[in-house]
SEVEX-331062 format. One record per residue: residue in one letter; x, y, z of N, C-alpha, C in turn. Coordinates in steps of 0.001 Angstrom, whole numbers, plus 524288, in hexadecimal, padded with zeros to 5 digits. Layout:
REM SEVEX-331062
aXYZXYZXYZ
...
//
This chain:
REM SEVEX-331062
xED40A3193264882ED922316C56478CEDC64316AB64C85
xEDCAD31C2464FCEEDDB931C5A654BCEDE0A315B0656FA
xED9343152E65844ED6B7311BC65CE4ED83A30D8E65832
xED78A30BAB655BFEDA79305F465217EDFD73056F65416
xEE2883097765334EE7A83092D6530CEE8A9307F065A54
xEE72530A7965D33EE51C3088D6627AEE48730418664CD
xEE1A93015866104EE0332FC90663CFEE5CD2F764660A9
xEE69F2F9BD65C45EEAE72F5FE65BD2EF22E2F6E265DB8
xEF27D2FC4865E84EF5E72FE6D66349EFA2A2FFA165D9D
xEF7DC3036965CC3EFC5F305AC656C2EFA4830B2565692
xEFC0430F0B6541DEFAA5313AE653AAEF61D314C564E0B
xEF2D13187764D43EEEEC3187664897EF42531A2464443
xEF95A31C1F643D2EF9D431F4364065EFC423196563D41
xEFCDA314406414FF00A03101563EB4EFAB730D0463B5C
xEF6DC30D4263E72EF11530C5A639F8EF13D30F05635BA
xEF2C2313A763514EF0CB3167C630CCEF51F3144C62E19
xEF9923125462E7EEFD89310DD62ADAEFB2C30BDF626E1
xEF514309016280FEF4AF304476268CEEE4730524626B1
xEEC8A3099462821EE65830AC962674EE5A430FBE626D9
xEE1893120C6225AEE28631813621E1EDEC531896625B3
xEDC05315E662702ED6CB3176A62BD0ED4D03144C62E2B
xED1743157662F61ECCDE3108563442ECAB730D3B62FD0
xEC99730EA362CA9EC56E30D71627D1ECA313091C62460
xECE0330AD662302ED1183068A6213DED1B430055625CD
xED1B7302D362AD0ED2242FD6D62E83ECD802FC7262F05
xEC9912FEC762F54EC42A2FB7162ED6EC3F82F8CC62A03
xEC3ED2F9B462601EC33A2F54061F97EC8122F184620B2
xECD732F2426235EED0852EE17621CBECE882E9D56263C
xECBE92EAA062A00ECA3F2E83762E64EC46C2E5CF62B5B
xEC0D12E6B0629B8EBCBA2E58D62838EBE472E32762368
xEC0972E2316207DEC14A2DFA461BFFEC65C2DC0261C73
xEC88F2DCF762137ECB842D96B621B7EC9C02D46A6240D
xEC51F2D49F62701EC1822D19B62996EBDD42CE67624FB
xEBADD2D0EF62159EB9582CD6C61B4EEBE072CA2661A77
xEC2E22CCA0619E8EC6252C8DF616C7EC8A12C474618AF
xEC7EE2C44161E0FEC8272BF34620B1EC4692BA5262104
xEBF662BE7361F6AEBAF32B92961FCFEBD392B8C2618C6
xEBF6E2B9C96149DEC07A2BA1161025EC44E2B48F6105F
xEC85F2B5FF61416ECD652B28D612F4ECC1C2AD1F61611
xECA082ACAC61A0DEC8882A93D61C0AEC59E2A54E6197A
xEC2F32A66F6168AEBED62A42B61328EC0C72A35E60DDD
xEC4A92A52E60CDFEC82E2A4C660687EC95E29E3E60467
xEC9D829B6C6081AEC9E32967C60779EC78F293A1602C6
xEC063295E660427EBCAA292B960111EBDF1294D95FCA9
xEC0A4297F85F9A9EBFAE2982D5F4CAEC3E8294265F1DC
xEC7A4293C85F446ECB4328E0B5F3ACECAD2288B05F5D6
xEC469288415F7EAEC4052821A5F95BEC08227F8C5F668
xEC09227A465F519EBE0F2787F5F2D7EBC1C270FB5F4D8
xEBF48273045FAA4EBD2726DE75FE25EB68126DDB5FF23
xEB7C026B596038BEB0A326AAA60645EAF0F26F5260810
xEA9FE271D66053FEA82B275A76068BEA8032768560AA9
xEA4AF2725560E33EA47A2735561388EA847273E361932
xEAE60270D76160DEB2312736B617ECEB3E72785661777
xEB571279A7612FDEB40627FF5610D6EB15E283AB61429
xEABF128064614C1EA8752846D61931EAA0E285DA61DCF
xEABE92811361FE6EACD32812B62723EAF9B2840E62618
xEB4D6284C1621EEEB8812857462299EB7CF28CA2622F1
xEB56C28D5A61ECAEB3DF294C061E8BEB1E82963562353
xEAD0D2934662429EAAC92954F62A0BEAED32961062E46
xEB1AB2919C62E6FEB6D8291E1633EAEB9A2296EB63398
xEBB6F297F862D86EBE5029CA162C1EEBABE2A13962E9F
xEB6A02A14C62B0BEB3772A5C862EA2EB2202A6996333E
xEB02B2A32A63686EAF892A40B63BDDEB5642A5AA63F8A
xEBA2D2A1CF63C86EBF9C2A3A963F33EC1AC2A93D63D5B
xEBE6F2AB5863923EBFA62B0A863864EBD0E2B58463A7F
xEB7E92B29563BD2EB5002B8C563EBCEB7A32B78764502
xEB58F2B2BA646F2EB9A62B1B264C85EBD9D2B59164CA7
xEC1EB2B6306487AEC5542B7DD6494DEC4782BEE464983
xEC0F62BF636476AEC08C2C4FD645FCEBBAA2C78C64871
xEBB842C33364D3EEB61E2C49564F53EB4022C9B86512F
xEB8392CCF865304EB6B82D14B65671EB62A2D5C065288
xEB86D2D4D564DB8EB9AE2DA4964886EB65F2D7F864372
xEB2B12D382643EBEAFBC2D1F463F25EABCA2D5F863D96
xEA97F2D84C6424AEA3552D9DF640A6EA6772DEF563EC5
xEAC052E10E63C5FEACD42E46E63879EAA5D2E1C163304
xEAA672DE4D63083EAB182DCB062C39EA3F62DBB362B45
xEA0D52DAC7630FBE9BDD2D8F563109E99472DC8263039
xE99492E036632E4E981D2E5F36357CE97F92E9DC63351
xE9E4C2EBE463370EA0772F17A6339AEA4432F1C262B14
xEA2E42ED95629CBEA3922ED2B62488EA1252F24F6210E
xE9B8B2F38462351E99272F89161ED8E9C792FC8762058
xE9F462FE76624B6EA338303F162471EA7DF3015D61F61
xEA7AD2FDC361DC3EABFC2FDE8619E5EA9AF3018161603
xEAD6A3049161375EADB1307CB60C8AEAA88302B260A47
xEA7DC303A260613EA596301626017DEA8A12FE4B6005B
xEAD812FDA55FD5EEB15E2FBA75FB64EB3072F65B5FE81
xEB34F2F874603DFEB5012F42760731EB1AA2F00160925
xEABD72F2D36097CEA7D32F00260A6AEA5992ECAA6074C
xEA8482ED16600A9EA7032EA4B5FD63EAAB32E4B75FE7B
xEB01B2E68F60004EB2A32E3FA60066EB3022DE8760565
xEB1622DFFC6087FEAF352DCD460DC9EA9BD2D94960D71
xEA8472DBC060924EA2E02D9346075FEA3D32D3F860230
xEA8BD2D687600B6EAA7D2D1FA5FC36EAD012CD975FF3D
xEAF9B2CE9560508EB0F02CBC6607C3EADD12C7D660945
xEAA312C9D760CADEA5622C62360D88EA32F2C24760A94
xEA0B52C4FC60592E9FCA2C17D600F2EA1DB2BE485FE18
xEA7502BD815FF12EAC4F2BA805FD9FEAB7C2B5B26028E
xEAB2E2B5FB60687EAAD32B41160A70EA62F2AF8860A32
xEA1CD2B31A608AEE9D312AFA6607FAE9BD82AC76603E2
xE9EB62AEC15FE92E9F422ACA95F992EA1032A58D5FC71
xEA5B62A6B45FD9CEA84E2A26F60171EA5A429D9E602B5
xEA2B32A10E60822E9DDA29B3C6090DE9AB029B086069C
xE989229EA760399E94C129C065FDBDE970D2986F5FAA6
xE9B9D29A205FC03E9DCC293DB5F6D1E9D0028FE75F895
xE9FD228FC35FC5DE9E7D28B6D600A1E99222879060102
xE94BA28B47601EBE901128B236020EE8F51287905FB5D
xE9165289BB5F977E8E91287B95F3C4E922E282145F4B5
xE93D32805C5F5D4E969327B775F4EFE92C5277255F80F
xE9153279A75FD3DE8EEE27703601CEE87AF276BF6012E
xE872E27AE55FEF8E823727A915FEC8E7FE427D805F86E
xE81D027A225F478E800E27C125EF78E7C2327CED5EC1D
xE77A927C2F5EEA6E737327E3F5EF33E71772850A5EF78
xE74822866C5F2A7E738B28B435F531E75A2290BC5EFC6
xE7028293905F09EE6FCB2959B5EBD6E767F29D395F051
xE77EF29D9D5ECDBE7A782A21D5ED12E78AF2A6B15EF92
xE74952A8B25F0FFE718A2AABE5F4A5E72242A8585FBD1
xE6EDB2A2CA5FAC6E6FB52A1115FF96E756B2A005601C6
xE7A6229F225FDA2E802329E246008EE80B12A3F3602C0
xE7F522A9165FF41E81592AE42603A0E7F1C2AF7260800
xE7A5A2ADD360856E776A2AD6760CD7E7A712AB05610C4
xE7A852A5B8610ACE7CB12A16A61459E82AE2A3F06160E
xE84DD2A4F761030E8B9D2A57661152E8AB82AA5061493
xE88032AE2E6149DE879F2B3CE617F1E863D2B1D661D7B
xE81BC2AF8C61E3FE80EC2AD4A622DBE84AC2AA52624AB
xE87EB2A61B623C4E8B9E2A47262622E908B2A98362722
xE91B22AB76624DEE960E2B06C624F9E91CC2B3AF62A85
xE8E932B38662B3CE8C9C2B81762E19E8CB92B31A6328B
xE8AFE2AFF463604E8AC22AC1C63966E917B2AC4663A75
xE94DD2ACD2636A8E9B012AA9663A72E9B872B25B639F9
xE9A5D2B58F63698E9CF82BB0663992E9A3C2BF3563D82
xE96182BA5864051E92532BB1964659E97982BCB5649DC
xE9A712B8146492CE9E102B82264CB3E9FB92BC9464E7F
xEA1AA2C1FE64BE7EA3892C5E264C0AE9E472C9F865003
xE9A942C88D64E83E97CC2CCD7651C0E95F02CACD657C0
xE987B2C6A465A0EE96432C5E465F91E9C912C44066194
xE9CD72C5BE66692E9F9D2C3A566A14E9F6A2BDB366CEF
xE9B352B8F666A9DE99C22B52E66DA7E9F562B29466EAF
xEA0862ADB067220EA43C2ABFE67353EA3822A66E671D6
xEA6F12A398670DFEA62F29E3366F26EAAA629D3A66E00
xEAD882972866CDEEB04B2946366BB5EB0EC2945066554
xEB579296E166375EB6AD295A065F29EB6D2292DF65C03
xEB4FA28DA365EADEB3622892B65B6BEAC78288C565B75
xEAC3128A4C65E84EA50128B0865FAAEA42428E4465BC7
xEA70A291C465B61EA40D296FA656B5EA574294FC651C1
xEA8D62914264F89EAA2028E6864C01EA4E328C6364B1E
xEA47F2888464E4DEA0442857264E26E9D3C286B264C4B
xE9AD828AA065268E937B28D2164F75E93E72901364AC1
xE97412932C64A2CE965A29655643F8E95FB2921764011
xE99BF28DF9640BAE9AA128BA863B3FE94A1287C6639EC
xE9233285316401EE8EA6284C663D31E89302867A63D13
xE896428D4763E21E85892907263CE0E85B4290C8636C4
xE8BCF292B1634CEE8B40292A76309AE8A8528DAA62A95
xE8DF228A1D62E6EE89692850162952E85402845762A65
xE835E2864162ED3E7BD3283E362D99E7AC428883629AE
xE7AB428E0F62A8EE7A2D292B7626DBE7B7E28FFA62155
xE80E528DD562131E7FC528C0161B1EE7D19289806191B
xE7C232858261D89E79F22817E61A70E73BF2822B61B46
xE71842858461D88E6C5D2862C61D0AE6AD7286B661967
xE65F42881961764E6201287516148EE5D8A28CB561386
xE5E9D2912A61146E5C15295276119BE562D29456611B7
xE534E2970C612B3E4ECB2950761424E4C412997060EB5
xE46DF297D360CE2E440729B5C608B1E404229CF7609D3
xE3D5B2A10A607E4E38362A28760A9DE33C02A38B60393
xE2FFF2A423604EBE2C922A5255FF76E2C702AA375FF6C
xE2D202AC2E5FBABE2C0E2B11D5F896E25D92B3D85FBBD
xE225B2B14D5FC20E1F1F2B2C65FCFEE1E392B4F7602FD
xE22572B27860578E21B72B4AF60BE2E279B2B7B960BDE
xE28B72B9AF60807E2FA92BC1E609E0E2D332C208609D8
xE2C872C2BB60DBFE29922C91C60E55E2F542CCB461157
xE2CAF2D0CB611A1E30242D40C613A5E2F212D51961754
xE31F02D50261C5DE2FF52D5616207FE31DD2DBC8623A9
xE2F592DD5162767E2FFE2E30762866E35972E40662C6F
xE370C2EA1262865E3B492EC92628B5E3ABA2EEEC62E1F
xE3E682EEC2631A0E3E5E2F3C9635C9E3E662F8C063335
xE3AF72FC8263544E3A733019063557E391730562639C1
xE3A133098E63830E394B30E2863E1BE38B53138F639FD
xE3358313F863C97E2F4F3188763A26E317231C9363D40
xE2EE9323A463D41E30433255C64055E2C2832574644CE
xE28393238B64440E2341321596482CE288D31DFD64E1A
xE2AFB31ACD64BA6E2E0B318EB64FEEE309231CA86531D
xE3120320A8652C6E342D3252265620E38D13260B655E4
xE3C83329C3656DAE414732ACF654BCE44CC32766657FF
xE4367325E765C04E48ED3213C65FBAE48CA31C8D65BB3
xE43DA3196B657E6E449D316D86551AE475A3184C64FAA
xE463131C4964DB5E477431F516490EE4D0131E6364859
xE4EFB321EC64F5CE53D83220064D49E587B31CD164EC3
xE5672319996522CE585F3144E651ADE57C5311AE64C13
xE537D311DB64A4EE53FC3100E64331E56D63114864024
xE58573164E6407EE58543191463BC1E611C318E363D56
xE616B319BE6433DE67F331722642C8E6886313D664140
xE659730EB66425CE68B730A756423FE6810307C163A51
xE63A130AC263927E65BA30AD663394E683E30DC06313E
xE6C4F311CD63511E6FC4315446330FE75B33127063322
xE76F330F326398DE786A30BFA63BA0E7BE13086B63867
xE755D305286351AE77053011F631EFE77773034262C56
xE7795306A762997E79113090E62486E7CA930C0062463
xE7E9930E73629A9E84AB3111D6299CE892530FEC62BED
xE856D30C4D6316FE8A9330A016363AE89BB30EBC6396E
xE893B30CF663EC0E887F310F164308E8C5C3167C64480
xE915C314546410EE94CD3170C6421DE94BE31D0963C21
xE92DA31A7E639CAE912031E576350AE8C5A321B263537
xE8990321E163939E84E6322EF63B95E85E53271F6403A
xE82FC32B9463E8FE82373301E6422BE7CBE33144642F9
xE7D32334716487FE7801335CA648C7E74A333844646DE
xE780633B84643EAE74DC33E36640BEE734833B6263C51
xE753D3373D63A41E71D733547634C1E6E3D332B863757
xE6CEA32F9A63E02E696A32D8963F1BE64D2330CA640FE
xE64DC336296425EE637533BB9640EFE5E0733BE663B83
xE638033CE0636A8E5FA233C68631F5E5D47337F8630AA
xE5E2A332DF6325BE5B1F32E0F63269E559A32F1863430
xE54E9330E963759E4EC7331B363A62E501A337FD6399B
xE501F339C463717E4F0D340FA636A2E4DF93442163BE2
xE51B63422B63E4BE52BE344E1644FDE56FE345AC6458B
xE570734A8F64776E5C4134D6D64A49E603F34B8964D35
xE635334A9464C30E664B347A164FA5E65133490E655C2
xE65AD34E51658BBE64B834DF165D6EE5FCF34C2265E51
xE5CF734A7865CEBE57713480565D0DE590A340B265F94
xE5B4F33FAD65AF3E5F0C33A5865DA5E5FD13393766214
xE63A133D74663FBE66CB33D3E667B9E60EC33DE866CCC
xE5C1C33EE566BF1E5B4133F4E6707AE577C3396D67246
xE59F33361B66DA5E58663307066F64E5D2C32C4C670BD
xE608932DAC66C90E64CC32C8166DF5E69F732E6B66D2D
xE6FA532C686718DE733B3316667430E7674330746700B
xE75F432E0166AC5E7A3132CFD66687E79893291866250
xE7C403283A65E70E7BD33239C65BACE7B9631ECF65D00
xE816C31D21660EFE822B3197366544E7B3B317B5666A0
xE791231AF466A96E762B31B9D66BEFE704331665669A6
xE70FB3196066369E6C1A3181765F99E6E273101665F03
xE7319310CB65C43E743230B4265C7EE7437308B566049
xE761A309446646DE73BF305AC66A33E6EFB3060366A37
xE6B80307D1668F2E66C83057866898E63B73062D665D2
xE64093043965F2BE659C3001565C90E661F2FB3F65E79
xE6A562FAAD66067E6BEC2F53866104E68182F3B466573
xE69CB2F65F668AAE63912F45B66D73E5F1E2F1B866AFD
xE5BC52F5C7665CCE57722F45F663A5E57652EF6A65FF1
xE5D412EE7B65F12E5DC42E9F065CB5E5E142E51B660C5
xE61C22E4906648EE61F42E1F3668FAE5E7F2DF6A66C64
xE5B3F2E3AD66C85E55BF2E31E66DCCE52542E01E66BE8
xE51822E0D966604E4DE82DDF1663BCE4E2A2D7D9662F4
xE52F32D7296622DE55372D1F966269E54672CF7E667D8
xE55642D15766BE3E532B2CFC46706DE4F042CFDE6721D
xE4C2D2D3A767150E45BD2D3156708BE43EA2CD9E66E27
xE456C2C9756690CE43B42C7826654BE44F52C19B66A4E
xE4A0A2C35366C39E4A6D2BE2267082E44E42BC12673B9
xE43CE2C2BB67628E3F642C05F67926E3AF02BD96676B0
xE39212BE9167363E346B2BDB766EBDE35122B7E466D13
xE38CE2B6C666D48E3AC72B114669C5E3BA32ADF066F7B
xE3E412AF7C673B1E3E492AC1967674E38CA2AB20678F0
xE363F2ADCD677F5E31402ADF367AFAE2BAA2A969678D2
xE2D372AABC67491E29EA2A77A66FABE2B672A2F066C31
xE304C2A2ED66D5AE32A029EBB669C0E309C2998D66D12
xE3142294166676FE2F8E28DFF669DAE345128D4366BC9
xE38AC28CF266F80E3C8D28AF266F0AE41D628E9E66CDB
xE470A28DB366DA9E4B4D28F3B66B2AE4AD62917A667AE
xE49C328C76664B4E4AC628D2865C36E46702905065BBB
xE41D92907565C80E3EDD295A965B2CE40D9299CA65D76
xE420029AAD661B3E455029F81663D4E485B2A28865E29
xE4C6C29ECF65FB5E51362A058659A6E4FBA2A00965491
xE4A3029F30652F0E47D229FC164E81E43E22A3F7650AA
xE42AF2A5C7653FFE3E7C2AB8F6537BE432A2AFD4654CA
xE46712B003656AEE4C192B2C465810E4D922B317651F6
xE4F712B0DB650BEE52912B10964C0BE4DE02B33A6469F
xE48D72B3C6646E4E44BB2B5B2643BEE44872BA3864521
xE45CE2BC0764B43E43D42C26764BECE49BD2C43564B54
xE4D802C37464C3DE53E22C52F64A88E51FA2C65564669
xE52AF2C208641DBE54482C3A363C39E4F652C63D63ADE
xE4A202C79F63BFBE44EC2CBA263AB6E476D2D13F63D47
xE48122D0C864035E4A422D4856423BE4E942D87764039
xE51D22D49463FF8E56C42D71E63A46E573B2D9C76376E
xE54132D632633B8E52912D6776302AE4EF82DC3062E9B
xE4A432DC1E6325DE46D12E0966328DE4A882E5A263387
xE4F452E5CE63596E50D52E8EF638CCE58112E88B63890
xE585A2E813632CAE5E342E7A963153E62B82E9826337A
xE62422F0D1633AEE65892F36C632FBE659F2F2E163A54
xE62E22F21563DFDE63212EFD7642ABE69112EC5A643A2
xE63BB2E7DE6410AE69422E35964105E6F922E3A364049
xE703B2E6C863AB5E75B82E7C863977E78C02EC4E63D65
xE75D42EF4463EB8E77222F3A96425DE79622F05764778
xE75842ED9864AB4E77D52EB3E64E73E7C8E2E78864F16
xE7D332E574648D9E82AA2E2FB64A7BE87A12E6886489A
xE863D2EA986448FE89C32ED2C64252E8CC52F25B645CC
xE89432F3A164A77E8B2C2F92064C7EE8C6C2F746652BF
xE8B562F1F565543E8BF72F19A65891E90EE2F3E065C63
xE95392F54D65927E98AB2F6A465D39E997E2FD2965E08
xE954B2FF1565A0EE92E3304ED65B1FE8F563077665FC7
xE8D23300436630EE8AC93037666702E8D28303D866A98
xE8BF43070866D94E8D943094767161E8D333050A676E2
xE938D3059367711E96892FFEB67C73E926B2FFA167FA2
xE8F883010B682E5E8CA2300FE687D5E876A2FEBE6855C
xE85EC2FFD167EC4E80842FD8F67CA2E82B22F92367A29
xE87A82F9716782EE89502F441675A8E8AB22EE4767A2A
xE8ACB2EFEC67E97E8A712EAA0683B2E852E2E96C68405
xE80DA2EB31683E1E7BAF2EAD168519E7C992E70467FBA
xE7CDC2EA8767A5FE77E12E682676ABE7C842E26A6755A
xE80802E152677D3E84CD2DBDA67844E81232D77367C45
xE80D02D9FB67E11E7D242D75568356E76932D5FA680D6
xE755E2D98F67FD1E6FBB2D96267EF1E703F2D3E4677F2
xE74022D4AD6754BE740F2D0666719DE74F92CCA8673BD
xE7B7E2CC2867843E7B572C63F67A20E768F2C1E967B02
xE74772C6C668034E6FF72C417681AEE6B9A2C0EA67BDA
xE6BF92C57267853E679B2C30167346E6A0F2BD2F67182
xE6F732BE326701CE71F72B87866D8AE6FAC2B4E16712A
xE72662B5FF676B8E71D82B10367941E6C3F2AEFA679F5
xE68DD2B11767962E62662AFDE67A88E62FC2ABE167515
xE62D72AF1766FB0E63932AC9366A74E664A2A62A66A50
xE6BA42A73966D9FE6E962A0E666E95E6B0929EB9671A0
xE6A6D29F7C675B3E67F029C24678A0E6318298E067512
xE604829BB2672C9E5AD5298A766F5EE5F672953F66B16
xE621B296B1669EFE655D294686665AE686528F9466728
xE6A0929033669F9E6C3A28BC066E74E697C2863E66F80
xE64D02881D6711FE60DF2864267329E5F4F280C166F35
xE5E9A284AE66981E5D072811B664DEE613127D08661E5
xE663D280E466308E6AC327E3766130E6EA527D3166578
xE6C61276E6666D7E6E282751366D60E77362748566B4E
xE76E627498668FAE7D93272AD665DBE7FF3277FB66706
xE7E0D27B0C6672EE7F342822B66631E7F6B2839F66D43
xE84F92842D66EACE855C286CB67348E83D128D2267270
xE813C28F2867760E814A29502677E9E8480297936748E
xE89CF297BB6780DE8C4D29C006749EE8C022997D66F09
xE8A93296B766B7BE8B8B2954A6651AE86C8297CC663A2
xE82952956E666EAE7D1829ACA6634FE7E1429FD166546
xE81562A25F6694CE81C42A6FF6698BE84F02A9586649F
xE86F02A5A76616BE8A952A86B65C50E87532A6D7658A8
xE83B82A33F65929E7FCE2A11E6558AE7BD52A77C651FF
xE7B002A7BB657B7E765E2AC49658F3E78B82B0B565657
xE7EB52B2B9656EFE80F72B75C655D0E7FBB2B5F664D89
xE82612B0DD64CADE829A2B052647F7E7D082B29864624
xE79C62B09664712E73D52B1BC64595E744C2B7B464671
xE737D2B96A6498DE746A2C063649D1E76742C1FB64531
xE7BA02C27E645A0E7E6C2C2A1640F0E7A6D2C22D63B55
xE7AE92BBE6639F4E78512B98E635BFE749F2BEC1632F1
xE6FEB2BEAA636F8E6AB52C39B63565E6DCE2C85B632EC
xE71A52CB12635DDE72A12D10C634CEE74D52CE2762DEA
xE7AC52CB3A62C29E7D362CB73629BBE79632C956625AC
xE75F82C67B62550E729C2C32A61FBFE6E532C84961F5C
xE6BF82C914623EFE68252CF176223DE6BCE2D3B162003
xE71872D3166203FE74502D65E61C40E75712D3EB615F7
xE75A82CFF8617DAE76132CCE7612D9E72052CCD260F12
xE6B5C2CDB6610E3E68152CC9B60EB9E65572D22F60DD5
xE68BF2D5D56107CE684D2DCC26119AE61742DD2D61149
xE60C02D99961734E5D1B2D83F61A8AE57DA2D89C614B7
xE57E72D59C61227E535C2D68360F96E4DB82D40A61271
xE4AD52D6C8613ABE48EA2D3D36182CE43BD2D3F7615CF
xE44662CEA2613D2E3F9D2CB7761416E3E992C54D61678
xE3B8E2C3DF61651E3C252BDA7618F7E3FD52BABB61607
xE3FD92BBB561144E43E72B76860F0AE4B432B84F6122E
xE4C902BC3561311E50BB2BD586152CE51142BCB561A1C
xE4C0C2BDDE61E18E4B672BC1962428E4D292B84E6247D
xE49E52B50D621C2E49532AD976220DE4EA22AD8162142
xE52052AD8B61D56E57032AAE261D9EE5A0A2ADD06214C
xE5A662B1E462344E5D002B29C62697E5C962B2A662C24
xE569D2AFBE62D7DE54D42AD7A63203E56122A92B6303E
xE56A12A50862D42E58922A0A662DE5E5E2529F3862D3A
xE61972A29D62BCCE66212A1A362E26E68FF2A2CB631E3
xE66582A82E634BEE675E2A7FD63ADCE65E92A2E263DAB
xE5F6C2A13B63C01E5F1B29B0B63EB4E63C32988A63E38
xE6422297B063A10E68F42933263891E6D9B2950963B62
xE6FE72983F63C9BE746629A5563EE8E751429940644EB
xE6EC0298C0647E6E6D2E298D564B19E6D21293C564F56
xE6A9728F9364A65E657D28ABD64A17E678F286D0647ED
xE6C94289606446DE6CA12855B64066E6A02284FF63B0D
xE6880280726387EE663A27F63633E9E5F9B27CEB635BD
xE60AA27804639E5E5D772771263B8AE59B12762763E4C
xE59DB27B3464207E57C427BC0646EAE53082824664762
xE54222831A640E0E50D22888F641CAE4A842888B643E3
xE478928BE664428E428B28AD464568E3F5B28CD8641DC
xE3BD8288D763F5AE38822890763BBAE358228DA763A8F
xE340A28FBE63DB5E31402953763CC8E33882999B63AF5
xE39ED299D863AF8E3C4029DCC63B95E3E1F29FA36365D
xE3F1C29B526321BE3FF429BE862C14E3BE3298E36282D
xE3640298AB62A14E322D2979262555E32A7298A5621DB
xE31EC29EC162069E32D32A17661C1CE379E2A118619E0
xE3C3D29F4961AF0E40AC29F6861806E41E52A56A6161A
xE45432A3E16120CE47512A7A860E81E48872A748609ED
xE47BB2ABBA604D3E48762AAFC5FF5AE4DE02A9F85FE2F
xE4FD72A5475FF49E56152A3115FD23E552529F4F5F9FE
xE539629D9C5F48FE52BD298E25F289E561A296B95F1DF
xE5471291165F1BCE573828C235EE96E5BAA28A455F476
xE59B528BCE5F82EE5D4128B185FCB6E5CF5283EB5FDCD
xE61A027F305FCB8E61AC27B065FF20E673827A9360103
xE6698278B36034EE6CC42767460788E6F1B271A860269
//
């Protein structure tokens, strides 16, 4: 409370007159952030013009609302599970109010679309404009208008893709035996501590009883917690950049590039969830001197990603697939929450094909990359 009261140049005892704690200004800050994407969007339940005005019109709202809230969003994205139960129900009714929204929408524009596929789509579009919040890219306020708005009508208006029952297998889970050795053990065994408590709810000693080792045992691999999550993120950082070389190396061209890229991302993910959510959720837990490296070490990944992107989509300046690319990032973590990564091909496929689409567009994906589809029936535009 100290340091709050600090940075807005008032004393803590005139805070406490208007919050009993940190914990009261964190929920009025985090739920005050839902209720803007709430009010902004309040419109559609009193319009009954052209849907597709309606649409532009929500999207503009939304993109002019994370814009605005760009630097304090990834509370509401993020840092939402430290809310109480109560509140978390409540931020969650927010959302779903939100999406209810462009599902309506959706049903006017494309009435076809069975109730399954609108939460899909409406989540994916909500996750593509609240990218915005987790990158620093730079662009023209009308440019970011632009590309979001029409990342997100191709997302609507796509076309889920289906796969047969008979090939929707399950494909393999990351795991770490104790055959892998304890530097792997105990990198596993945090970062699924990480992502089920939040780094900050996390001691060494429960990452200790995770692998049934002593805590000073830890310490003589690594000098702290700090420590374990910087690399983490390395091993995540890494791999993703690893997948560059492989794809640039082998790919026919661009569009296969960004179709074998965008297959080992979301396999990857997917295989390796609590990874994924960890790296966007604790990032400002690592430690300043490791947190410039993997700023750097991602730039470099986006921009490799734009560039193939670019390439295919000649209309799309650099910096627009560099927010293109972030959206897609994004996209994977928030729908593999949405789909609480059920990972089989039927869930890959659609959520490798709407990173394409986010990416590519509707009609520029590459054939190899969504054969199999995904189990969404009765899907027509």
């Amino acid at each position: 409370m100290d340091d709050i009261a600090g940075r807005v140049g008032v004393t803590a005892a005139s805070l406490y007159r208007h919050y009993s704690g940190k914990y009261d200004l964190f929920q009025a800050a985090v739920l005050g952030l839902g209720q803007q994407l709430v009010d902004c969007t309040a419109f559609i339940d009193n319009d009954d013009a052209d849907p597709q005005h309606a649409w532009d019109g929500a999207v503009a709202a939304l993109i002019d609302t994370s814009l605005t809230n760009r630097s304090s969003g990834g509370l509401y994205r993020w840092e939402g599970r430290y809310l109480d139960r109560g509140d978390q129900l409540v931020l969650n009714e927010q959302i779903k109010l939100v999406n209810r929204r462009l599902q309506l929408l959706m049903s006017r524009l494309r009435p076809n679309l069975g109730s399954r596929q609108r939460r899909i789509l409406s989540s994916a579009v909500l996750s593509v404009i609240g990218s915005i919040t987790d990158h620093h890219g730079k662009l023209a306020t009308d440019r970011i208008h632009a590309t979001l708005a029409k990342i997100a009508r191709d997302v609507r208006d796509t076309d889920l893709p289906q796969v047969a029952a008979s090939v929707d297998r399950t494909p393999t889970r990351f795991t770490v035996g104790a055959e892998a050795g304890e530097y792997e053990q105990i990198l596993h065994s945090a970062m699924l501590l990480f992502n089920e408590r939040g780094y900050r709810d996390t001691g060494m000693d429960d990452i200790g009883a995770a692998v049934d080792m002593p805590t000073t045992s830890i310490y003589r691999l690594f000098s702290g917690k700090a420590a374990i999550l910087a690399a983490v993120y390395r091993r995540a950082a890494d791999g993703v950049s690893g997948d560059l070389s492989s794809a640039l190396a082998t790919a026919d061209g661009p569009q296969d590039s960004v179709g074998q890229l965008t297959e080992a991302y979301v396999r990857r993910s997917f295989a390796n969830p609590e990874l994924a959510y960890v790296y966007y959720a604790e990032r400002l837990n690592v430690p300043t001197e490791d947190r410039v490296a993997m700023h750097n070490i991602q730039s470099a990944t986006v921009d490799a990603w734009a560039r193939q992107v670019a390439a295919v989509m000649r209309e799309m300046s650099l910096d627009e697939a560099r927010f293109a690319v972030h959206a897609g990032f994004a996209l994977v973590v928030d729908l593999g929450r949405l789909v609480h990564y059920a990972h089989s091909e039927s869930a890959l496929a659609v959520v490798r094909h709407l990173v394409l689409t986010t990416l590519l567009g509707d009609g520029e994906q590459p054939r190899r990359t969504h054969a199999t589809g995904a189990a969404i029936q009765g899907s027509s535009r």
